[in-house]
PDB file of the backbone (N, CA, C, O) and the ligand in Angstrom, with CONECT records:
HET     ZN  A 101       1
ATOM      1  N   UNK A   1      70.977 173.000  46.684  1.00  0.00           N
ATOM      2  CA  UNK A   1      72.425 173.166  46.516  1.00  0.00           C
ATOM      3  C   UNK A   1      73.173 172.021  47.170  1.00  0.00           C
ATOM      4  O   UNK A   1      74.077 172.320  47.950  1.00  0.00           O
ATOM      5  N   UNK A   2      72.935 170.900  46.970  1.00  0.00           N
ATOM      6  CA  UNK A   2      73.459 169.535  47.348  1.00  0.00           C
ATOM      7  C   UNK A   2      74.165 168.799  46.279  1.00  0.00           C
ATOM      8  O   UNK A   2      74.609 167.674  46.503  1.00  0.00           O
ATOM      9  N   UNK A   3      74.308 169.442  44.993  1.00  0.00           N
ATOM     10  CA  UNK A   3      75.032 168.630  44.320  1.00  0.00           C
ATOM     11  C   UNK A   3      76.005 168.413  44.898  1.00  0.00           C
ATOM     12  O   UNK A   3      76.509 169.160  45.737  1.00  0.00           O
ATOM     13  N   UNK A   4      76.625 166.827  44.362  1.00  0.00           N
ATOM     14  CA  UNK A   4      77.898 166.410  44.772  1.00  0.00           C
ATOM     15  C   UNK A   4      78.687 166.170  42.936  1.00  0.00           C
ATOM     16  O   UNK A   4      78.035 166.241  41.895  1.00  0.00           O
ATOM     17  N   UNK A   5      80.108 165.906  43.033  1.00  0.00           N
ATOM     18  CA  UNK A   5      80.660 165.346  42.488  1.00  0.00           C
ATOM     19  C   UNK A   5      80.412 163.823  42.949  1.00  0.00           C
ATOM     20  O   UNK A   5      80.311 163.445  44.116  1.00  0.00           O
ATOM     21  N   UNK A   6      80.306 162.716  41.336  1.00  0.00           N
ATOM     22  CA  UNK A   6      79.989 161.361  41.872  1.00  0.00           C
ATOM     23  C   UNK A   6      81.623 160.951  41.804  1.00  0.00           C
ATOM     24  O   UNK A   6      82.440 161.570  41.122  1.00  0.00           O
ATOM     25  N   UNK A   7      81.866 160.040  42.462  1.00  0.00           N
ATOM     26  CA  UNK A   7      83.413 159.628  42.623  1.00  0.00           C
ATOM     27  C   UNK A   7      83.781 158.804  41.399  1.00  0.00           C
ATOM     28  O   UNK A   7      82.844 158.337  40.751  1.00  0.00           O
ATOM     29  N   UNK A   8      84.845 158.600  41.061  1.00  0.00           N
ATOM     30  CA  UNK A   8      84.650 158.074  39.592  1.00  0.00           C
ATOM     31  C   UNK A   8      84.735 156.270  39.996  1.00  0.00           C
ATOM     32  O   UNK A   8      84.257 155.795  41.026  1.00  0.00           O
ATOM     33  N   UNK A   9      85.353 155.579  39.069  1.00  0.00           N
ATOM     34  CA  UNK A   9      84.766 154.327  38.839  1.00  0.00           C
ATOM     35  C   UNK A   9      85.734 153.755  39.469  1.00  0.00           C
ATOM     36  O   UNK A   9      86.915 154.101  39.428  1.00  0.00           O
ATOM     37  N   UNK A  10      84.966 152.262  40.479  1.00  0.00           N
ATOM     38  CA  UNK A  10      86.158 152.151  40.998  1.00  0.00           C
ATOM     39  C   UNK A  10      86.953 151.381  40.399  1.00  0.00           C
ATOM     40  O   UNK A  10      88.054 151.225  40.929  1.00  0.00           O
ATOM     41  N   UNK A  11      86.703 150.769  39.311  1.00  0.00           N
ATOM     42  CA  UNK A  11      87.717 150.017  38.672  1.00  0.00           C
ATOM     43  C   UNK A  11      88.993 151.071  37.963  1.00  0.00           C
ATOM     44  O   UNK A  11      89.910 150.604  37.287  1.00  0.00           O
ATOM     45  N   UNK A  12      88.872 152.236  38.201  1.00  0.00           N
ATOM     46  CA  UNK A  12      89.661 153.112  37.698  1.00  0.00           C
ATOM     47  C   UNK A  12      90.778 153.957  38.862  1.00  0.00           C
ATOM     48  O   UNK A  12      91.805 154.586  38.610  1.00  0.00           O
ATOM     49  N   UNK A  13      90.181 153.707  40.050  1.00  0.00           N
ATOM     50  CA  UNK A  13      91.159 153.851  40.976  1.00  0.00           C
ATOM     51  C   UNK A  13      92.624 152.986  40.919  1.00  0.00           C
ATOM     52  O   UNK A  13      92.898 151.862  40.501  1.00  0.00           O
ATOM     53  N   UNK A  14      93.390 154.015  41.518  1.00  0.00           N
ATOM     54  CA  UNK A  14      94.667 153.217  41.982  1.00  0.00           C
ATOM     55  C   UNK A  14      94.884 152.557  43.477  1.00  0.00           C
ATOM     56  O   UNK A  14      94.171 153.037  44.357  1.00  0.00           O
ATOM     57  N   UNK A  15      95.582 151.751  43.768  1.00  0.00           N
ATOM     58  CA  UNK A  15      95.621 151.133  44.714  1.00  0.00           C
ATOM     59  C   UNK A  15      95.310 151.826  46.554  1.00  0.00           C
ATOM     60  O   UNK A  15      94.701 151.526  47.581  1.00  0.00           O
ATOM     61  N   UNK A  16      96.214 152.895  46.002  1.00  0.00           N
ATOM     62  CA  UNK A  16      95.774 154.139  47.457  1.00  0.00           C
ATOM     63  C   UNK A  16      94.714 154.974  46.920  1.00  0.00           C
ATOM     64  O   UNK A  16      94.712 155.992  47.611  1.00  0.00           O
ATOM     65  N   UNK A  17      93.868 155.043  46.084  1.00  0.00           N
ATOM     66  CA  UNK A  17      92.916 155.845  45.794  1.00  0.00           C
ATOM     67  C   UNK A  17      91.664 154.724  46.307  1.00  0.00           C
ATOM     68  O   UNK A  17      90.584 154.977  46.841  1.00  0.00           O
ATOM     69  N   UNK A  18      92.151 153.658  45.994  1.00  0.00           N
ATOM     70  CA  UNK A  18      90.568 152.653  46.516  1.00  0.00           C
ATOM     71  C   UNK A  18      91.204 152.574  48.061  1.00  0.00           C
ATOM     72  O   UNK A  18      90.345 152.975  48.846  1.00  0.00           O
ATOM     73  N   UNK A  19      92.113 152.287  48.569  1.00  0.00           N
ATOM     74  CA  UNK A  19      91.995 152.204  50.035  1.00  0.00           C
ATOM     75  C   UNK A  19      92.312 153.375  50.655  1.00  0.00           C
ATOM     76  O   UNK A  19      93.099 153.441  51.599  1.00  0.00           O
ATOM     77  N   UNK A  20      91.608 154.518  50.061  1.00  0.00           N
ATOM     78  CA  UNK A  20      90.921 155.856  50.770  1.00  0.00           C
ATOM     79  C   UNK A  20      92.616 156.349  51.331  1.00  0.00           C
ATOM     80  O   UNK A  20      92.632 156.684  52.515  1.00  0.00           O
ATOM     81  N   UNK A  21      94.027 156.419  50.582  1.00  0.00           N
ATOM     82  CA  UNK A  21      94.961 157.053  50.892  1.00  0.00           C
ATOM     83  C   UNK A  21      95.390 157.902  49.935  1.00  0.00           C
ATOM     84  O   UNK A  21      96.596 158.125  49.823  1.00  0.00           O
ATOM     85  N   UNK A  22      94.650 158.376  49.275  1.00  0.00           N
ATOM     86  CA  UNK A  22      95.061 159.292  48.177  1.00  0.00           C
ATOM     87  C   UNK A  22      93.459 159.709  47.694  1.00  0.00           C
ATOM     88  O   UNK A  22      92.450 159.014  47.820  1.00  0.00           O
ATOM     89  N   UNK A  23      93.547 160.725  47.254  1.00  0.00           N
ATOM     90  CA  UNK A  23      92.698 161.547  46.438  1.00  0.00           C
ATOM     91  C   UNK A  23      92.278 160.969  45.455  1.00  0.00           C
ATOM     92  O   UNK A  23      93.088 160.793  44.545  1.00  0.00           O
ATOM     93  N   UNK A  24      90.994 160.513  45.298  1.00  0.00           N
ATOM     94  CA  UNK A  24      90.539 159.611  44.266  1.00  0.00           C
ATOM     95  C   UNK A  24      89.940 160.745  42.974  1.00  0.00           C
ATOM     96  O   UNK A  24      89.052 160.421  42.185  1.00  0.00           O
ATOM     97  N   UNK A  25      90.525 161.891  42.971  1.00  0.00           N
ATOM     98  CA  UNK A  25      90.270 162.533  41.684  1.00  0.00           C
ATOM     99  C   UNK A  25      91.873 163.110  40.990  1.00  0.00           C
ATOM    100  O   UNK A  25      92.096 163.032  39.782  1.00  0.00           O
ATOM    101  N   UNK A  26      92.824 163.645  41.930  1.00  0.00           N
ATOM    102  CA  UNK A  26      93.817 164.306  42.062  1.00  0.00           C
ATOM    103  C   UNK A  26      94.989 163.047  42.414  1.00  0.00           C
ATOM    104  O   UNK A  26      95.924 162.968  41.617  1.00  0.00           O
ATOM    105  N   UNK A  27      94.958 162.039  43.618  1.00  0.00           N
ATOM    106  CA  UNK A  27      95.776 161.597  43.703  1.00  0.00           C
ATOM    107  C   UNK A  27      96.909 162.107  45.032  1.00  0.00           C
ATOM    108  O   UNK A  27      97.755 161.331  45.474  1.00  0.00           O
ATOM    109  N   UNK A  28      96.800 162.996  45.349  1.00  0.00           N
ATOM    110  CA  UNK A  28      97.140 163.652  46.397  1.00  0.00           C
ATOM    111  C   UNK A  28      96.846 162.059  47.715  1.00  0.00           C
ATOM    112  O   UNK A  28      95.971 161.203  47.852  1.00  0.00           O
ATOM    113  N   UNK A  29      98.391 162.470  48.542  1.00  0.00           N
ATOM    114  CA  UNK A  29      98.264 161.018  49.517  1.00  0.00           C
ATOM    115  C   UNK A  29      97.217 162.148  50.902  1.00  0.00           C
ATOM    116  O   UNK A  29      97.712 163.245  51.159  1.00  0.00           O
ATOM    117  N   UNK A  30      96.496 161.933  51.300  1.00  0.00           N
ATOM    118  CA  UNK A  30      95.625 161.979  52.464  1.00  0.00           C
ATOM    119  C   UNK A  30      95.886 161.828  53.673  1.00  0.00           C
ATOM    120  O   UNK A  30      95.116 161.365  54.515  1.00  0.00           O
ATOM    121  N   UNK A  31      97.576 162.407  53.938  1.00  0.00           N
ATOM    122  CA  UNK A  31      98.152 162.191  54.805  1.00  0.00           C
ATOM    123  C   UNK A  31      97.625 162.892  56.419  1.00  0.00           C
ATOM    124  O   UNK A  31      97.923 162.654  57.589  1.00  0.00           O
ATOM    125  N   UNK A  32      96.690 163.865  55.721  1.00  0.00           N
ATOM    126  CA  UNK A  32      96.311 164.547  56.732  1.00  0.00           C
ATOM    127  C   UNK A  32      94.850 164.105  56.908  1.00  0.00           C
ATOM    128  O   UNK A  32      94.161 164.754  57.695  1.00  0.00           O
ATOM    129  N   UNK A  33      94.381 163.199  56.337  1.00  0.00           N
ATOM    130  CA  UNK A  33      92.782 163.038  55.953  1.00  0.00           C
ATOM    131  C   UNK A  33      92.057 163.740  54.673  1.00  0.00           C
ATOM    132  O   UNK A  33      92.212 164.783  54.038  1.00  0.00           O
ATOM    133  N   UNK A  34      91.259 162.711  54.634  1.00  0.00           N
ATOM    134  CA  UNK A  34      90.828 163.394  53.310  1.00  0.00           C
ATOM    135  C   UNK A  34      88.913 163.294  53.417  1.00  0.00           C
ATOM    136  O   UNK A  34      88.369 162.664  54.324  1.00  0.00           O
ATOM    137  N   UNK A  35      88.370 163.802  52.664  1.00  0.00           N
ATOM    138  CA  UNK A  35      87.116 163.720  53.096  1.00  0.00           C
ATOM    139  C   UNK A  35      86.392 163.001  52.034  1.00  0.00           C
ATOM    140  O   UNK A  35      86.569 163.009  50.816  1.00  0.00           O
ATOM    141  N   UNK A  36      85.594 162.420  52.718  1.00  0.00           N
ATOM    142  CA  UNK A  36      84.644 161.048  51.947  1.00  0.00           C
ATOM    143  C   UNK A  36      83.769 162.120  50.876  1.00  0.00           C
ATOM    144  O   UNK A  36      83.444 163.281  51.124  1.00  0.00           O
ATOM    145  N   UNK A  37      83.563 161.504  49.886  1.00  0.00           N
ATOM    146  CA  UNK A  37      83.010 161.572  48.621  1.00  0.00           C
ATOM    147  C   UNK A  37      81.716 160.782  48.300  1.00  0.00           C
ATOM    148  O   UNK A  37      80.784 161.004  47.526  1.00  0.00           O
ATOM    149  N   UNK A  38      81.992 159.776  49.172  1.00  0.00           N
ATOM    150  CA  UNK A  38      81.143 158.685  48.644  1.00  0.00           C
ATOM    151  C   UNK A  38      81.400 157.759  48.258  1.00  0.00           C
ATOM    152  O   UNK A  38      82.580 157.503  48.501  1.00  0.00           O
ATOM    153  N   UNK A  39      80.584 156.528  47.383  1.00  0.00           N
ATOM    154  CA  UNK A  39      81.077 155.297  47.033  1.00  0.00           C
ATOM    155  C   UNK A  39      81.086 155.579  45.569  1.00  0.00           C
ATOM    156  O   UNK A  39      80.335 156.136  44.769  1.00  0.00           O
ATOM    157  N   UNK A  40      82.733 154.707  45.529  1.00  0.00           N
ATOM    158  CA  UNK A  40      82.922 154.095  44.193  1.00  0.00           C
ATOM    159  C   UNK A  40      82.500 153.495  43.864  1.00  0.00           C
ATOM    160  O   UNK A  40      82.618 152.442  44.491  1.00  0.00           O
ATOM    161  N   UNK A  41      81.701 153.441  42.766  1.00  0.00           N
ATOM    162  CA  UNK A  41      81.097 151.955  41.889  1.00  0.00           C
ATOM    163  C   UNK A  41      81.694 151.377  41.199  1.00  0.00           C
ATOM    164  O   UNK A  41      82.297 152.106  40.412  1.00  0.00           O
ATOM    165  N   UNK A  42      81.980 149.631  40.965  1.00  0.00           N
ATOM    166  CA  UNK A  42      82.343 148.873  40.060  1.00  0.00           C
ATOM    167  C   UNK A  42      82.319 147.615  40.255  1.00  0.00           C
ATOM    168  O   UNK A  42      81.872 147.199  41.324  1.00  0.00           O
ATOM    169  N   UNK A  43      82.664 146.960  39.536  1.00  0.00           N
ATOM    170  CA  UNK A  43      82.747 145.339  39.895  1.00  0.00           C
ATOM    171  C   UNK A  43      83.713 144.424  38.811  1.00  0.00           C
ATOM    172  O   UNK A  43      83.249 144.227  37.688  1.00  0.00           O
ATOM    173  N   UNK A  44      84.569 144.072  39.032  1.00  0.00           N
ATOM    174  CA  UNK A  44      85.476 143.021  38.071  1.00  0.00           C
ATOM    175  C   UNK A  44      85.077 141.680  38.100  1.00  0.00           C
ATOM    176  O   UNK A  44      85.152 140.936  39.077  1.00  0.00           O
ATOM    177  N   UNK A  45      84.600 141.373  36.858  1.00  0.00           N
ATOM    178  CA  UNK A  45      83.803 139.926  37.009  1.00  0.00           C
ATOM    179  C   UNK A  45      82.977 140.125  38.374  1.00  0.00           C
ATOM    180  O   UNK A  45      82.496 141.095  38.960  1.00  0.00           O
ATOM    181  N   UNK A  46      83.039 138.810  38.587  1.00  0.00           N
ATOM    182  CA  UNK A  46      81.645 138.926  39.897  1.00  0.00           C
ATOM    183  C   UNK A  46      81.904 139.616  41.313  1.00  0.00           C
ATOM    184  O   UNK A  46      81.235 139.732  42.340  1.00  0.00           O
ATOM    185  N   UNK A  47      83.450 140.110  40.820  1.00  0.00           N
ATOM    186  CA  UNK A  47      83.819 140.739  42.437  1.00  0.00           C
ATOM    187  C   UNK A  47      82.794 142.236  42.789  1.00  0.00           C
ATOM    188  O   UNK A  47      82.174 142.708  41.836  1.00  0.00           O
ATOM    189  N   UNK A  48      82.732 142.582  43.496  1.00  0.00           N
ATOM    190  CA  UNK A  48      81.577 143.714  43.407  1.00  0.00           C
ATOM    191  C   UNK A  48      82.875 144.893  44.360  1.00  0.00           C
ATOM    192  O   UNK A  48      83.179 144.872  45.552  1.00  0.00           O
ATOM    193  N   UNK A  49      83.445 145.931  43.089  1.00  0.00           N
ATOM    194  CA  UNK A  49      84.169 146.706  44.138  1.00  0.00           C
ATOM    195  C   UNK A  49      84.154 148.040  44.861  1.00  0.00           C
ATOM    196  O   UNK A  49      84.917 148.815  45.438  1.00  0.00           O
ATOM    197  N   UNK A  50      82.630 147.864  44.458  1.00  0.00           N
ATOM    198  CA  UNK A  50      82.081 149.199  45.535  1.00  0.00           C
ATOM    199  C   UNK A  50      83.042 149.359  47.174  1.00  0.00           C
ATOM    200  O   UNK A  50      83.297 148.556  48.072  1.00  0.00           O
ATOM    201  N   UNK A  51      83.317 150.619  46.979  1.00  0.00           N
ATOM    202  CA  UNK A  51      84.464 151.583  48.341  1.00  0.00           C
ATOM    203  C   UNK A  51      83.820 152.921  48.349  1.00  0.00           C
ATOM    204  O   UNK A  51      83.401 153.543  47.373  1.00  0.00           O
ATOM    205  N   UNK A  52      83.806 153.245  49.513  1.00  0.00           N
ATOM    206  CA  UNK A  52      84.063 154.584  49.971  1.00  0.00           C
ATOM    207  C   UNK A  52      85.348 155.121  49.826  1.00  0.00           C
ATOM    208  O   UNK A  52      86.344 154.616  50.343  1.00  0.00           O
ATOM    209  N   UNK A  53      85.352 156.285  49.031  1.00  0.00           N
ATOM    210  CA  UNK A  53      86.616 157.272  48.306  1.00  0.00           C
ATOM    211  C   UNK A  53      86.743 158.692  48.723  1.00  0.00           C
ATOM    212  O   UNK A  53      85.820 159.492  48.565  1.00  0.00           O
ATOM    213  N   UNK A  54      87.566 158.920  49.107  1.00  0.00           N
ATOM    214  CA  UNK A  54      88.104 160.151  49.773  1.00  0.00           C
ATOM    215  C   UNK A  54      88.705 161.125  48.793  1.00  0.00           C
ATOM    216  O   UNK A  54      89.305 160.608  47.851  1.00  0.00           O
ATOM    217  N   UNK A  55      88.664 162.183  48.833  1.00  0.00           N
ATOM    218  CA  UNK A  55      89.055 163.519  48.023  1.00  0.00           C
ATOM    219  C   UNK A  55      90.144 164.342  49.580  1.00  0.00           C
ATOM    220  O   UNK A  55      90.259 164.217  50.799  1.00  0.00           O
ATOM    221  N   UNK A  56      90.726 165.185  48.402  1.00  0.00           N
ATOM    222  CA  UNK A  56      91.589 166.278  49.219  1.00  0.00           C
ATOM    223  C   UNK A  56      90.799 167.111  49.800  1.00  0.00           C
ATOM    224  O   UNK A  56      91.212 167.622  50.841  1.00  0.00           O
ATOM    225  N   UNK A  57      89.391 167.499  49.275  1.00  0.00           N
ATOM    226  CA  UNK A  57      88.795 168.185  49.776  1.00  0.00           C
ATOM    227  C   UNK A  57      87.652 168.836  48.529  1.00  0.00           C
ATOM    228  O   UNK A  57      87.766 168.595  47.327  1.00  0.00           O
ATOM    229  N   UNK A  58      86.901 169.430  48.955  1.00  0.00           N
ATOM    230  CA  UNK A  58      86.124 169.736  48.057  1.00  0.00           C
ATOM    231  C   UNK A  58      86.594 170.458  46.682  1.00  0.00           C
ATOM    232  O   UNK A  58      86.230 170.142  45.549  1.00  0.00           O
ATOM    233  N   UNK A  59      87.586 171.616  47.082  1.00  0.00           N
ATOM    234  CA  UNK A  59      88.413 172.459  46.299  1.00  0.00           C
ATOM    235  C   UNK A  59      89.562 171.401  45.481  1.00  0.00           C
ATOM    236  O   UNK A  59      90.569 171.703  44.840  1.00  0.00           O
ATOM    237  N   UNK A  60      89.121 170.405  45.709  1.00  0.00           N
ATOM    238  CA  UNK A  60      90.358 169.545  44.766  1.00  0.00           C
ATOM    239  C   UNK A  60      90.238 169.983  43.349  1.00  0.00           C
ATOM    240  O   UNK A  60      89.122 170.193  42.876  1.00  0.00           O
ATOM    241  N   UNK A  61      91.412 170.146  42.585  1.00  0.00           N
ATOM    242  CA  UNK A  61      91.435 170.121  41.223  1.00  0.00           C
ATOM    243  C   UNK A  61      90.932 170.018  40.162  1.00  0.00           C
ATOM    244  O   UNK A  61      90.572 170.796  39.279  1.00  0.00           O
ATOM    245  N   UNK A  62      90.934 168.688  40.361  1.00  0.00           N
ATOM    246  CA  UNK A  62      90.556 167.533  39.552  1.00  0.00           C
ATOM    247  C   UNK A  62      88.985 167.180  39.791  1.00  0.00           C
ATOM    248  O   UNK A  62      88.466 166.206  39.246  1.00  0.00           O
ATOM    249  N   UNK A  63      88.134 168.236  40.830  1.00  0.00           N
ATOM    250  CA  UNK A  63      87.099 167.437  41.031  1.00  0.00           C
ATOM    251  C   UNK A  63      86.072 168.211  39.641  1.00  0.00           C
ATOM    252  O   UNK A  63      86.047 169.324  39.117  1.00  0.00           O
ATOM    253  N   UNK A  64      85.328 166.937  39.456  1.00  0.00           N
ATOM    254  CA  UNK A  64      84.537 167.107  38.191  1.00  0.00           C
ATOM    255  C   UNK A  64      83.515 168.463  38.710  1.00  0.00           C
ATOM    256  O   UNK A  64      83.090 168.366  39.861  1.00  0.00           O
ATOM    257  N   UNK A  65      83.079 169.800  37.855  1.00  0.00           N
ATOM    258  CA  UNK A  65      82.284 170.665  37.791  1.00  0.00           C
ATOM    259  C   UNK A  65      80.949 170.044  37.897  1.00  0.00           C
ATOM    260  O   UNK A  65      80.569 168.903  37.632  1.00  0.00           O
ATOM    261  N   UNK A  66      80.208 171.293  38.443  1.00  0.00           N
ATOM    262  CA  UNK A  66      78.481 170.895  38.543  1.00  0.00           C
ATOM    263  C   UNK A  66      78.397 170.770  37.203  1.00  0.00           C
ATOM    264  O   UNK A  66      79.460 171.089  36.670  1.00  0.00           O
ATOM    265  N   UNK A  67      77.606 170.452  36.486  1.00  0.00           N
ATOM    266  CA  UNK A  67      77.464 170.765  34.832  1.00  0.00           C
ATOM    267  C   UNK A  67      75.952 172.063  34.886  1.00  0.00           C
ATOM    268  O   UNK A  67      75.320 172.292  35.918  1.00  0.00           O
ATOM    269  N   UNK A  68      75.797 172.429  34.140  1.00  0.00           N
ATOM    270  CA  UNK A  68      75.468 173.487  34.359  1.00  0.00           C
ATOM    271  C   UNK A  68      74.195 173.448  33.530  1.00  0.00           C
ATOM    272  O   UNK A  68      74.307 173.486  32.305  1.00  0.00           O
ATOM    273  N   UNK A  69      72.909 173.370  34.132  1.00  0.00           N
ATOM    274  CA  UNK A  69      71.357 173.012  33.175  1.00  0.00           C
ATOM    275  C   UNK A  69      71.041 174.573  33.179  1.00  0.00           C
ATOM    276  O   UNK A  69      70.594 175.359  34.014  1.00  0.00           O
ATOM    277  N   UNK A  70      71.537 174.671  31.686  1.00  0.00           N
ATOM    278  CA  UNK A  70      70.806 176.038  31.099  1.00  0.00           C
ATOM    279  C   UNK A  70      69.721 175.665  31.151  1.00  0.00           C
ATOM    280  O   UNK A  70      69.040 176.363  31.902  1.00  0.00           O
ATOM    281  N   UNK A  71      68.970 174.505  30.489  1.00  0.00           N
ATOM    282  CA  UNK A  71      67.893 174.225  29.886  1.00  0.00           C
ATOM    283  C   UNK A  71      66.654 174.044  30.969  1.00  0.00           C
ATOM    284  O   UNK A  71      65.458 173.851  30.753  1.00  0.00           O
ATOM    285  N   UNK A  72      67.201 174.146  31.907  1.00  0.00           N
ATOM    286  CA  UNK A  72      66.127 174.151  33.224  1.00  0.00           C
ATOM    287  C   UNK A  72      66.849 175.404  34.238  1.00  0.00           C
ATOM    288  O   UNK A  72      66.967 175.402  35.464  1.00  0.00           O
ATOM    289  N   UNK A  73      67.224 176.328  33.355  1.00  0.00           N
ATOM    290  CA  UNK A  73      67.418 177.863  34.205  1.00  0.00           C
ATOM    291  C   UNK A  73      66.434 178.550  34.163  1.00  0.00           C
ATOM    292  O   UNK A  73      66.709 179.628  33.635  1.00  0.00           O
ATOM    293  N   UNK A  74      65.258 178.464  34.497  1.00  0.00           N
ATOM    294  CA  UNK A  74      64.070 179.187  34.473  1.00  0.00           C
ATOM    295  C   UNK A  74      64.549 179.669  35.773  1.00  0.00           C
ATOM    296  O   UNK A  74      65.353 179.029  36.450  1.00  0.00           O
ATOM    297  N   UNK A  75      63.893 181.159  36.227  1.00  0.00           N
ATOM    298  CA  UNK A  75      64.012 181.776  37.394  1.00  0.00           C
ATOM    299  C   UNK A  75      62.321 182.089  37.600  1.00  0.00           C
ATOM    300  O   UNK A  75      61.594 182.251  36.620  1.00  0.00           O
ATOM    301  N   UNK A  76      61.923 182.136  38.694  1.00  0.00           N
ATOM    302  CA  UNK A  76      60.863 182.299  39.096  1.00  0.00           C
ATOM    303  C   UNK A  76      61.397 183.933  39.868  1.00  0.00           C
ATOM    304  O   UNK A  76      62.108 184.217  40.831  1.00  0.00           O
ATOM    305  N   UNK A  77      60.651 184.696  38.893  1.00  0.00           N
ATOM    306  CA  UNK A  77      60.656 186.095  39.201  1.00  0.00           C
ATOM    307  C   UNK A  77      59.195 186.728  39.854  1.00  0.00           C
ATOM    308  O   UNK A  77      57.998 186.731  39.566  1.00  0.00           O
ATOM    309  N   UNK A  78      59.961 187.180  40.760  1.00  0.00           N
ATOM    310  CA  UNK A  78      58.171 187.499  41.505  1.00  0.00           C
ATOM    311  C   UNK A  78      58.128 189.158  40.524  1.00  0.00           C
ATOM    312  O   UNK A  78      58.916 190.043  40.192  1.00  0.00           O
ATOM    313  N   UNK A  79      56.686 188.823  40.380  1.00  0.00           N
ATOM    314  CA  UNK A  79      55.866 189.666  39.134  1.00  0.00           C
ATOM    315  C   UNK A  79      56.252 191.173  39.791  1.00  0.00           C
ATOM    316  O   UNK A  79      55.358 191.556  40.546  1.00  0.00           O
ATOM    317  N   UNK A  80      57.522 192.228  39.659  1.00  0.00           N
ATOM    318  CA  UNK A  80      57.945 193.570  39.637  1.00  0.00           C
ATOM    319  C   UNK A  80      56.892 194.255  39.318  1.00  0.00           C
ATOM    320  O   UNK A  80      56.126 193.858  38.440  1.00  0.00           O
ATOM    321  N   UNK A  81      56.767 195.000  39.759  1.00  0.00           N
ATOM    322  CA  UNK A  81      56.167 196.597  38.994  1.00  0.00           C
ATOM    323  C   UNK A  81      54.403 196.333  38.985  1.00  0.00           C
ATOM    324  O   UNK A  81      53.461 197.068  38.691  1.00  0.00           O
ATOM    325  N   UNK A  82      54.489 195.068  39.407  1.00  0.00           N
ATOM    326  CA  UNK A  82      53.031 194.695  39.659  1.00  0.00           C
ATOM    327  C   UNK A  82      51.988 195.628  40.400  1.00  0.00           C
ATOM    328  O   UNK A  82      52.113 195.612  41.625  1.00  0.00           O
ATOM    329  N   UNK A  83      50.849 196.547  39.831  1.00  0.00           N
ATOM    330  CA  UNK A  83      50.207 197.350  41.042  1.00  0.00           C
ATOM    331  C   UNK A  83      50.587 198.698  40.912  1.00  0.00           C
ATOM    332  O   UNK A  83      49.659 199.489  41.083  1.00  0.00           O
ATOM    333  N   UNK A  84      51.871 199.268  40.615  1.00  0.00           N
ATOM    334  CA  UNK A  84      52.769 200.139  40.698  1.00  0.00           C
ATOM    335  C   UNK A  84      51.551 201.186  39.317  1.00  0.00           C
ATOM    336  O   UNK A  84      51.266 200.704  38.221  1.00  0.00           O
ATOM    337  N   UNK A  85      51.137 202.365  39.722  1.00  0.00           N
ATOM    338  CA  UNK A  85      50.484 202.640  38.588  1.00  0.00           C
ATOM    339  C   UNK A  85      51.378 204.080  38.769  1.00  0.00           C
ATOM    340  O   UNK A  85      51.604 204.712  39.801  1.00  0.00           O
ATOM    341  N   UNK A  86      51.891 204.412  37.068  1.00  0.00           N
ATOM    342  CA  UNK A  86      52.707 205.534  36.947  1.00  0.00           C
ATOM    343  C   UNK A  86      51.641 206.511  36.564  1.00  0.00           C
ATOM    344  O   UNK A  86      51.632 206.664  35.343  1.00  0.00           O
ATOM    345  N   UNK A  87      50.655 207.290  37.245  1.00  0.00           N
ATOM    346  CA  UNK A  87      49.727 208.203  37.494  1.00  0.00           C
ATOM    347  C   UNK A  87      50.102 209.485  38.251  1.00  0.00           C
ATOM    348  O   UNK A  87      49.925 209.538  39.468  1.00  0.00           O
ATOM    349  N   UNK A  88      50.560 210.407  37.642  1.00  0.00           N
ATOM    350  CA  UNK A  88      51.015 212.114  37.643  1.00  0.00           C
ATOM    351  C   UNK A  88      50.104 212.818  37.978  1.00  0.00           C
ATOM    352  O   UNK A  88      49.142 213.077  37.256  1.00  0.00           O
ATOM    353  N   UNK A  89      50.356 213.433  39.683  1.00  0.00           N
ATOM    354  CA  UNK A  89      49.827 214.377  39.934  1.00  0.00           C
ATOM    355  C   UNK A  89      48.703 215.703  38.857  1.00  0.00           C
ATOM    356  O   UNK A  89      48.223 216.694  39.406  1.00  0.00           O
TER     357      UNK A  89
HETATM  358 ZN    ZN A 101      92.241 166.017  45.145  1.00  0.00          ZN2+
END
């Protein structure tokens, strides 16, 4: 249970969203602090503009959903009723 939201791109940030004063999903200013997310990835021409990006908080809005792998929802069910013999007095 470690998924994260990945922070989005940093060439897509705004000016206070790359220098970690606003909510880099929402936009919200971080006046109170905001909590790291992680690094933005990008690069304009050869500039390389990987940042560390701050969110309002986990409960932000705007933050992107887990996506949700039906396709690897297997549950490992321990074998019920295993042993259990329905045998009447
Ligand atoms: Zn936010």
């Amino acid at each position: 249970m470690t998924w994260r939201p990945k922070p989005p791109p940093a060439t897509e940030l705004t000016r206070p969203q790359y220098e970690g004063y606003a909510c880099c999903w929402c936009g919200t200013s971080l006046w109170q602090g905001g909590l790291s997310v992680g690094i933005a990835r990008g690069c304009i021409g050869a500039h390389v503009m990987d940042v560390e990006v701050y969110a309002c908080g986990w409960k932000c809005p705007k933050r992107p959903r887990r996506p949700k792998t039906s396709a690897t929802g297997r549950e490992h069910r321990a074998s019920s009723g295993g042993g259990r013999s329905a045998s009447s007095p």
